[in-house]
C-alpha positions in Angstrom: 94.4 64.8 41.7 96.4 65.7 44.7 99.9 66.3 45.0 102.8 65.1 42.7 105.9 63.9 43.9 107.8 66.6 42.4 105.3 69.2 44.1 106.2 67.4 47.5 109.4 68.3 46.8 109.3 71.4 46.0 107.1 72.0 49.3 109.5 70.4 51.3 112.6 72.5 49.9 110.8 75.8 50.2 109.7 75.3 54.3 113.6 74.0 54.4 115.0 77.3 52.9 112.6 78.9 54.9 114.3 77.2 58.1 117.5 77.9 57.3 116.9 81.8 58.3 115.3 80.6 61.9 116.8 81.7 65.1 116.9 78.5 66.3 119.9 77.5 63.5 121.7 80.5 64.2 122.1 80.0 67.6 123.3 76.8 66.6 125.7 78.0 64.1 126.9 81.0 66.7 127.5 78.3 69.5 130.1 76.2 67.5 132.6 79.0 66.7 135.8 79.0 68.3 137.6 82.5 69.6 139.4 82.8 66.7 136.6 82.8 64.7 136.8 79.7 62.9 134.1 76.4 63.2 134.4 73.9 65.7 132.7 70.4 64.8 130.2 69.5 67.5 131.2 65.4 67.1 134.6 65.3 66.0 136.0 68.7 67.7 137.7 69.3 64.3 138.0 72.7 63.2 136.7 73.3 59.9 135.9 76.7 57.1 132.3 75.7 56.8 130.1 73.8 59.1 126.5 72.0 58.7 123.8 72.4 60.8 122.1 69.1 61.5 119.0 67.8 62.8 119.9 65.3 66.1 116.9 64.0 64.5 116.5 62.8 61.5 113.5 65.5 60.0 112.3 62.7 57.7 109.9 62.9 54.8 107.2 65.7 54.4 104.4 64.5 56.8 101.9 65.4 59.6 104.8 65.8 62.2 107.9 67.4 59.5 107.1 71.1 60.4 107.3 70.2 64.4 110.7 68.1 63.8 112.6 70.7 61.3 111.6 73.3 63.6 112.9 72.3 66.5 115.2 74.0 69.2 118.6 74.9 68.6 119.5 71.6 71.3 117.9 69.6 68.5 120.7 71.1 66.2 124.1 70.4 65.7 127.1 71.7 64.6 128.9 69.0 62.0 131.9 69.5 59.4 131.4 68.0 56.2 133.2 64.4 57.2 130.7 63.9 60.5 128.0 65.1 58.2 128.1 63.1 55.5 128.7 59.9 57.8 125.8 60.9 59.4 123.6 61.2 56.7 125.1 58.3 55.3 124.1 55.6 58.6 120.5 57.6 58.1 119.9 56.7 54.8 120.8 53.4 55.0 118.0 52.8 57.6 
């Protein structure tokens, strides 16, 4: 009984699509664009075509507190290109 993994994850992806419509992340998104239009990397200062919205905190795994840390306020966002991203996600993971 109880949940699967796999329903976990499908939990956890739906509140996560669900996020990525919140005010909070476009404000976040809106704030890193230059005045030509273009994205501006909030680490590197790199301009860049598409841009990530990360969590200054890491959100973590689907538990008492994920809801509270995934919707946080758009100062707990930031604006990263792929590179800073992926490096980021990268030092996370290994922890």
């Amino acid at each position: 009984d109880g949940l699967s993994p796999e329903d976990v994850e499908r939990i956890r992806k739906a509140i996560r699509q669900v996020w990525s419509w919140s005010y909070p992340r476009r404000l976040a998104k809106a704030r890193c664009v230059n005045a030509d239009g273009f994205f501006v990397c909030e680490k590197c200062g790199n301009v860049t075509p598409k841009i990530a919205i990360d969590h200054i905190v890491n959100v973590g795994k689907v538990d008492a507190g994920f809801i509270k840390r995934l919707f946080c306020p758009s100062k707990g966002l930031q604006a990263l290109c792929s590179k800073c991203h992926n490096e980021k996600t990268r030092e996370e993971r290994k922890k």
